[in-house]
C-alpha positions as CSV (number, residue, x, y, z in Angstrom):
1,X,-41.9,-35.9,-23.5
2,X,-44.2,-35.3,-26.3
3,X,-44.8,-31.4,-26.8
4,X,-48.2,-29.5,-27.3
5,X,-49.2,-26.7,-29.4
6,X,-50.9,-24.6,-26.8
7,X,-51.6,-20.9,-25.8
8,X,-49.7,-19.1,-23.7
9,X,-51.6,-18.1,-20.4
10,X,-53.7,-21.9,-20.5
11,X,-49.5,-22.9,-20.5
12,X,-49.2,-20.5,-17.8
13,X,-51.7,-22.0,-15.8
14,X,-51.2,-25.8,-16.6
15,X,-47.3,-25.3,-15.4
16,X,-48.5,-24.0,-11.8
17,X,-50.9,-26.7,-11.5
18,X,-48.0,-29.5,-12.8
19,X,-45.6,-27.1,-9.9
20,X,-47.6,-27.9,-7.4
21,X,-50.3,-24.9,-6.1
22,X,-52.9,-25.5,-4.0
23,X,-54.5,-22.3,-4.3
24,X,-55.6,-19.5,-6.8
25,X,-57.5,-16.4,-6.5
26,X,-58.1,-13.8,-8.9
27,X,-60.5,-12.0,-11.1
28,X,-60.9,-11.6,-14.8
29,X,-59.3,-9.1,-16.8
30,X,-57.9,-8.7,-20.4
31,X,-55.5,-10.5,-21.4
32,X,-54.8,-12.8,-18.5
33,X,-58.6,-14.1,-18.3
34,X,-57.8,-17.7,-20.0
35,X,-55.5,-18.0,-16.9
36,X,-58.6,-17.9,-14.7
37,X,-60.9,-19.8,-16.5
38,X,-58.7,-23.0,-17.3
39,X,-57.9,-23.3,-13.6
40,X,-61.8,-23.0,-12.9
41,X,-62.0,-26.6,-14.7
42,X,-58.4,-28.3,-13.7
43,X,-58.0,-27.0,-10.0
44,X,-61.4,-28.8,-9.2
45,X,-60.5,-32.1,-10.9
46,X,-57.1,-32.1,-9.1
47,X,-58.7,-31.6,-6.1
48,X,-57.3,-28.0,-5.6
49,X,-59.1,-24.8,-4.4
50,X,-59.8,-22.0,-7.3
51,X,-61.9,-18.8,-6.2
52,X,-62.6,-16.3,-8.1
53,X,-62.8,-12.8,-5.7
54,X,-65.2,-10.6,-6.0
55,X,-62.1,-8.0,-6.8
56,X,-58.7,-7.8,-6.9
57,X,-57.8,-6.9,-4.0
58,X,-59.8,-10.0,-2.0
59,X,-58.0,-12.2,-4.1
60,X,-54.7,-11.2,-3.4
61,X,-55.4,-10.8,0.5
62,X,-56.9,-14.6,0.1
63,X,-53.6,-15.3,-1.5
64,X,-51.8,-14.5,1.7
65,X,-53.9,-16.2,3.8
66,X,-53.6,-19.4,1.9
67,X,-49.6,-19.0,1.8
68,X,-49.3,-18.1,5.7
69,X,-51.4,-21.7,5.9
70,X,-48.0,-23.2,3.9
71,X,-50.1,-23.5,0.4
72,X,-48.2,-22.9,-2.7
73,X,-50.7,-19.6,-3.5
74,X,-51.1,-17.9,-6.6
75,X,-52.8,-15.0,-8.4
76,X,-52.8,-13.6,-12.5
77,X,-54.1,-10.2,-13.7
78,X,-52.8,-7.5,-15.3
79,X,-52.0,-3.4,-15.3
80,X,-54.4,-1.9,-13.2
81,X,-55.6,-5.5,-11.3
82,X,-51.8,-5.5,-10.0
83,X,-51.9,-2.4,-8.8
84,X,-55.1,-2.9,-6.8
85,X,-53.0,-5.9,-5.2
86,X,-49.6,-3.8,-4.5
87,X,-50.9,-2.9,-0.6
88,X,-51.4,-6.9,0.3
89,X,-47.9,-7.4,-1.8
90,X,-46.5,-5.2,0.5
91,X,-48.2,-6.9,3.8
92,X,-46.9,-10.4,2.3
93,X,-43.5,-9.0,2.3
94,X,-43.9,-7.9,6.2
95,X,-45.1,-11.1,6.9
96,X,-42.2,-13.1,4.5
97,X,-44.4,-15.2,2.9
98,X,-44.0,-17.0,-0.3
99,X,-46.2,-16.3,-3.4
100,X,-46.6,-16.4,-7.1
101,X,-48.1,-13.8,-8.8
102,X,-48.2,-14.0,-13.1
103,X,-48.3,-10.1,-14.7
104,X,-49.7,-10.7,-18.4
105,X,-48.9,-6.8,-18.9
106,X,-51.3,-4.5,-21.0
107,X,-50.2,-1.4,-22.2
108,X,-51.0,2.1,-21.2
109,X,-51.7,4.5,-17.9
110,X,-54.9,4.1,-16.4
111,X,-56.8,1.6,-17.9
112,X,-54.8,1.4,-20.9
113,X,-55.7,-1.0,-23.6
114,X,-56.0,-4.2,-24.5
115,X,-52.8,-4.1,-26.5
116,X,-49.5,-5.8,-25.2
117,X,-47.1,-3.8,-23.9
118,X,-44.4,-3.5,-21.2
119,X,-45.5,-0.9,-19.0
120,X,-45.4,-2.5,-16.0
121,X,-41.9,-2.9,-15.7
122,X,-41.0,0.1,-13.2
123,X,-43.9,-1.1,-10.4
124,X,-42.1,-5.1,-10.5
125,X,-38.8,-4.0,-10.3
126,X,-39.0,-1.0,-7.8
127,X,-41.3,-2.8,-5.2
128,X,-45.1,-1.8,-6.1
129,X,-46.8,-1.4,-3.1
130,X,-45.5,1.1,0.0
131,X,-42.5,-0.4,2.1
132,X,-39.2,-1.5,1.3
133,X,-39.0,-4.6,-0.8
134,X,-38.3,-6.2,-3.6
135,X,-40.5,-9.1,-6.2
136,X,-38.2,-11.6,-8.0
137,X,-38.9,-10.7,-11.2
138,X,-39.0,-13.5,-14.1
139,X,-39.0,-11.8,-17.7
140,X,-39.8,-14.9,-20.3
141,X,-39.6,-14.8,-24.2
142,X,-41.0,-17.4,-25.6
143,X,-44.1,-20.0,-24.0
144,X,-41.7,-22.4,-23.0
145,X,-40.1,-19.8,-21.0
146,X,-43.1,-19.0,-19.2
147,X,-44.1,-22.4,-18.6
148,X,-40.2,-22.9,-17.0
149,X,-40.5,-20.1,-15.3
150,X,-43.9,-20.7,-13.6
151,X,-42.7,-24.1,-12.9
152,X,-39.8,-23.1,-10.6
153,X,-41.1,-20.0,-9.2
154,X,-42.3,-21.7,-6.0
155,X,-38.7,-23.3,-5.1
156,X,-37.5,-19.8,-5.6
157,X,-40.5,-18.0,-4.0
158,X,-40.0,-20.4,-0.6
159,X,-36.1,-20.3,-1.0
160,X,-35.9,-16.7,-0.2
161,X,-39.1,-16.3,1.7
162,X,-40.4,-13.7,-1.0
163,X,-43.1,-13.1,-3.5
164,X,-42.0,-13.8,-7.2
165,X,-43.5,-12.2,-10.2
166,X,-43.7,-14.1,-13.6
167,X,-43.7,-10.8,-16.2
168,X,-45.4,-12.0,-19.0
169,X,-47.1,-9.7,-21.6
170,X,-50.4,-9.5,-24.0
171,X,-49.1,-11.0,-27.1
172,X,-47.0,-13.9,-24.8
173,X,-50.4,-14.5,-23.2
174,X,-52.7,-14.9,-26.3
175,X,-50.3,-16.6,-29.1
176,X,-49.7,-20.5,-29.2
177,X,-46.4,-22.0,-29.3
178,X,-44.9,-25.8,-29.2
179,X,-44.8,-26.2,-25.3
180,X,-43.1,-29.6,-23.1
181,X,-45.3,-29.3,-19.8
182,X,-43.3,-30.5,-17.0
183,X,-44.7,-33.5,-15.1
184,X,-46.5,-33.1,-11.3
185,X,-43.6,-31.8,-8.9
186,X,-43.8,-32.7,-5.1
187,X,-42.4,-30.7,-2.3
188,X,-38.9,-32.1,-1.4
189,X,-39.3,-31.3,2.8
190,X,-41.9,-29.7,5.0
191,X,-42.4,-25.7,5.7
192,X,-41.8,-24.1,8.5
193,X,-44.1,-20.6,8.4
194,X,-46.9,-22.2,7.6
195,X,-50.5,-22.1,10.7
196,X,-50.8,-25.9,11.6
197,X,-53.6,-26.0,13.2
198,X,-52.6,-25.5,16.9
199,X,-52.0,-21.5,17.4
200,X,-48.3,-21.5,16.6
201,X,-47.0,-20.7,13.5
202,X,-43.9,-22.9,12.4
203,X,-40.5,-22.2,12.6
204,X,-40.9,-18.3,11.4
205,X,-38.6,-15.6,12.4
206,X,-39.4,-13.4,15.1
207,X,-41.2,-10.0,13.4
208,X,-38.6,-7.9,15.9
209,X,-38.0,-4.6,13.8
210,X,-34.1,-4.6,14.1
211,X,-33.8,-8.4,13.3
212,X,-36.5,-8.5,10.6
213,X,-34.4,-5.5,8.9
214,X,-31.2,-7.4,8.9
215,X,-32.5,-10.3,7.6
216,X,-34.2,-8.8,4.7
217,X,-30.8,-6.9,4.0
218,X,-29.0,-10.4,3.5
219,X,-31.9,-11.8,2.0
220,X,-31.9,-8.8,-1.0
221,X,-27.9,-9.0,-1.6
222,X,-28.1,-12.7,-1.4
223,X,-31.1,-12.8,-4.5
224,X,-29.1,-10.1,-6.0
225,X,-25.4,-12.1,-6.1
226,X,-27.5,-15.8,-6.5
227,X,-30.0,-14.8,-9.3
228,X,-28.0,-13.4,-12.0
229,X,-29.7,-14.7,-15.3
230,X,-29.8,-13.2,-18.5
231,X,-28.4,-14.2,-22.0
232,X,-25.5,-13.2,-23.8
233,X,-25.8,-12.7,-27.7
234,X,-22.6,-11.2,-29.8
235,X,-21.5,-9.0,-27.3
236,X,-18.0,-9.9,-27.3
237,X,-16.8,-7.7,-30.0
238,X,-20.2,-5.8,-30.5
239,X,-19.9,-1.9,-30.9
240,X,-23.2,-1.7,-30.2
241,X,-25.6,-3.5,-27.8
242,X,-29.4,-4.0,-27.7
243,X,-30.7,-4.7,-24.0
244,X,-34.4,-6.1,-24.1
245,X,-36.2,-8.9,-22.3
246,X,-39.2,-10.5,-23.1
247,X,-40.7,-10.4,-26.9
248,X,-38.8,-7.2,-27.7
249,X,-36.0,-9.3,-27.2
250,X,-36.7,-11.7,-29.8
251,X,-36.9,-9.3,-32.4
252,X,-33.3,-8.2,-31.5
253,X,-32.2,-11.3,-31.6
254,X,-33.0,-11.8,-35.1
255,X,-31.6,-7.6,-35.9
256,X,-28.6,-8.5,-34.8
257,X,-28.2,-11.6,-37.3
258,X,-29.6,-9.4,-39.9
259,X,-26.9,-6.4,-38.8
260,X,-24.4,-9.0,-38.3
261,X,-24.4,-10.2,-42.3
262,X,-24.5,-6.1,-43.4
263,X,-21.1,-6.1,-41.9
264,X,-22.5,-4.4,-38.6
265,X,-21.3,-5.5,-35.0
266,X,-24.0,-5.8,-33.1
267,X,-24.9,-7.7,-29.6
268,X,-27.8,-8.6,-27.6
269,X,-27.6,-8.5,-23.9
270,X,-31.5,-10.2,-22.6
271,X,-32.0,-10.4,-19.3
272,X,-34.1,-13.6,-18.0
273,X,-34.7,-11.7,-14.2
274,X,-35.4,-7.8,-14.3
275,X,-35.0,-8.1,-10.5
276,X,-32.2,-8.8,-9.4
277,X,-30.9,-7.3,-12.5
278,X,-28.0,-8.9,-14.2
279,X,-25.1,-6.7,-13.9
280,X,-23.1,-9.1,-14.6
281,X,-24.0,-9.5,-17.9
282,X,-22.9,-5.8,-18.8
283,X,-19.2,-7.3,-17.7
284,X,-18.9,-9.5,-20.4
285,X,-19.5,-6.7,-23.2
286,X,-16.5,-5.7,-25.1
287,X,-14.5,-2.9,-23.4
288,X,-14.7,-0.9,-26.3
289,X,-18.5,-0.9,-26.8
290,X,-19.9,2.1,-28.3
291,X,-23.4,2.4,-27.0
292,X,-26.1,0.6,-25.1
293,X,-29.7,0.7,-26.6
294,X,-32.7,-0.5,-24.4
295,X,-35.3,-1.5,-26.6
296,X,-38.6,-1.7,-25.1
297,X,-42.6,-1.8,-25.3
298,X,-43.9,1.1,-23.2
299,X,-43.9,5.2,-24.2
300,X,-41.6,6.6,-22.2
301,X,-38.4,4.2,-21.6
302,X,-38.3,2.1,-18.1
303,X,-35.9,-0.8,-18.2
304,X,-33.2,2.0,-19.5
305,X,-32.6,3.3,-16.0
306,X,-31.2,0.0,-15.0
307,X,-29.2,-0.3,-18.0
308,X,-27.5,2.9,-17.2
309,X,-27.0,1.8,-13.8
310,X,-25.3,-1.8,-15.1
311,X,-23.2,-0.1,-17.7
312,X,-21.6,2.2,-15.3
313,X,-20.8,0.2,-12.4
314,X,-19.4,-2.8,-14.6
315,X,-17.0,0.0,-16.7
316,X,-14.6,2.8,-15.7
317,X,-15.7,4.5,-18.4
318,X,-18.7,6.4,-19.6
319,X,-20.3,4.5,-22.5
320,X,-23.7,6.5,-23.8
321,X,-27.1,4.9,-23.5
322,X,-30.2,5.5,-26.1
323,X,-33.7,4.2,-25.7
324,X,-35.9,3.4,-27.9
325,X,-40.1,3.2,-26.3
326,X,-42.1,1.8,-29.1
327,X,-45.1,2.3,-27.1
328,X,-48.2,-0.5,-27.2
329,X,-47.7,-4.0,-29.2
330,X,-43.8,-5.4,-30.1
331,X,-41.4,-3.4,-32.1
332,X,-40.6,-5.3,-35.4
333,X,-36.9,-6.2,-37.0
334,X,-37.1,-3.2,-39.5
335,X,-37.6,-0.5,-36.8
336,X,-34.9,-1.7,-34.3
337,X,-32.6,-2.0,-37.2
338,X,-33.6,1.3,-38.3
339,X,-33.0,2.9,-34.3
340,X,-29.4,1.1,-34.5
341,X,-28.7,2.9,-37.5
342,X,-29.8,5.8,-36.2
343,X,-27.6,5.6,-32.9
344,X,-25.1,5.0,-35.0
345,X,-25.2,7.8,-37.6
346,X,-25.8,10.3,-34.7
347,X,-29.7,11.3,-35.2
348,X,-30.9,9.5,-32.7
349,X,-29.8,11.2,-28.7
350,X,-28.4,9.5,-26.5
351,X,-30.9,9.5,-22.7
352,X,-28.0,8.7,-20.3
């Protein structure tokens, strides 16, 4: 299949249409905007439903009621548009219904700014909205990534009867890359929650308190032992290891070749969910590893929590984790090189 040079939230968008939605609904915000307007033009000529809410929050709400009908449903914004929609996440997890939602993150508190970042990590790993619950969290580097992501979201999302969050970010959004767009996918059997027209709703669990708990309990530590994804880089001898996902993560890639011809052993652990997060990655490091460092783009280090969490329930021993926030954009190869060598000569303190 021939591939296109194309930008990465019209990608985005193309790869849900190709997947199979029925519906969108959102509203326009920096930088996930393109994702709106190209499924204004392609939804209509495939026959599809796109509506843009008057806010936020009615687009997510019409999100669930489109999924509850069996639609593959879908919504895009970014920072402070995904938190307007966290109290309707948190009534589509009550209610079990499957969803896509793509984050293109900005950067900052508040309204932040335009600039890419990673700030969003905490709210799409922890839950986001009141309740007990979890997203599946997709974290793609590269346009391809997202598009492959998007594109199998909906199996997942319907698989485990949960909403599934593609975490894209700013610069992923905006930038054009060599993409292969997936051809048209068609549902493989029928659904069972979805309204059918004659008052009863499908096959869909009873909303009993004690049974619905249970069954969300096996649902989370099945997603947790089923969706372990992440990539390994040089970490089988590595002294020190870089954690990052997303474009962070392809700047370490490249520091660790560069420390890797200085003589330096250095390893890249890149996790391809942030929820469930791959533990299991941190159990292929070398036993003898020296140090974790999360690398990340927000101001205050998120994604370093779980690494400490990983690296001490995958080793008997304590092994010392460092953090480096770059705040807004993506760190380049000189700075994380320089942060390694500052873990390494002892400047640089370690946060867990």
């Amino acid at each position: 299949m021939a591939k296109e040079l194309m930008k990465g939230n019209v990608a985005a968008a193309e790869a849900a249409i190709r997947a199979g939605m029925d519906f969108f609904a959102g509203y326009p915000i920096t930088p996930s905007t393109e994702v709106l307007e190209h499924l204004a033009l392609r939804m209509p000529q495939e026959n599809r439903e796109m509506i843009q809410g008057e806010n936020e929050i009615a687009s997510m709400n019409m999100v669930i009621g489109a999924a509850a009908c069996g639609a593959r449903a879908m919504t895009a914004s970014s920072g402070p548009g995904i938190s307007l929609k966290a109290e309707a996440f948190s009534y589509a997890a009550r209610s079990e219904l499957p969803y896509v939602c793509l984050n293109v993150q900005r950067w900052g508190v508040g309204l932040g700014r335009l600039d890419s970042g990673q700030s969003d990590y905490m709210r799409e790993t922890k839950g986001g909205g009141h309740g007990d619950y979890h997203h599946i969290v997709y974290s793609p580097s590269t346009i391809q990534e997202l598009v492959d992501d998007i594109y199998e979201a909906w199996d997942v999302s319907e698989k485990y009867r949960c909403g599934v969050v593609v975490l894209s970010e700013g610069f992923l959004g905006q930038m054009m890359e060599s993409v292969e767009i997936p051809p048209y996918k068609k549902r493989e059997k029928p659904l069972g929650w979805g309204i059918d027209g004659s008052g009863k709703i499908g096959t869909r669990q009873s909303p009993d308190t004690d049974t619905l708990v249970a069954r969300l309990r096996e649902r989370t530590a099945l997603i947790q032992s089923q969706m372990q994804r992440y990539e390994n880089y040089q970490v089988e001898d590595a002294e020190y290891v870089f954690v990052a996902f997303g474009l962070p993560a392809r700047v370490c890639r490249d520091a660790v070749d560069t420390l890797r011809a200085k003589g330096e052993k250095a390893g890249l652990i890149r996790p391809r969910l942030v929820w469930p997060y791959p533990v299991q990655a941190f159990k292929e490091v070398n036993p003898q590893v020296k140090g974790f460092i999360s690398i990340e783009s927000n101001d205050l280090g998120q994604m370093v929590e779980d690494v400490a969490l990983a690296s001490r329930v995958t080793s008997d021993k304590r092994v010392p984790v460092y953090c480096y926030a770059h705040s807004m954009g993506t760190p380049g190869v000189k700075m994380v090189m320089g942060k390694y060598m500052e873990v390494k000569n002892g400047s640089m303190k370690e946060v867990f």
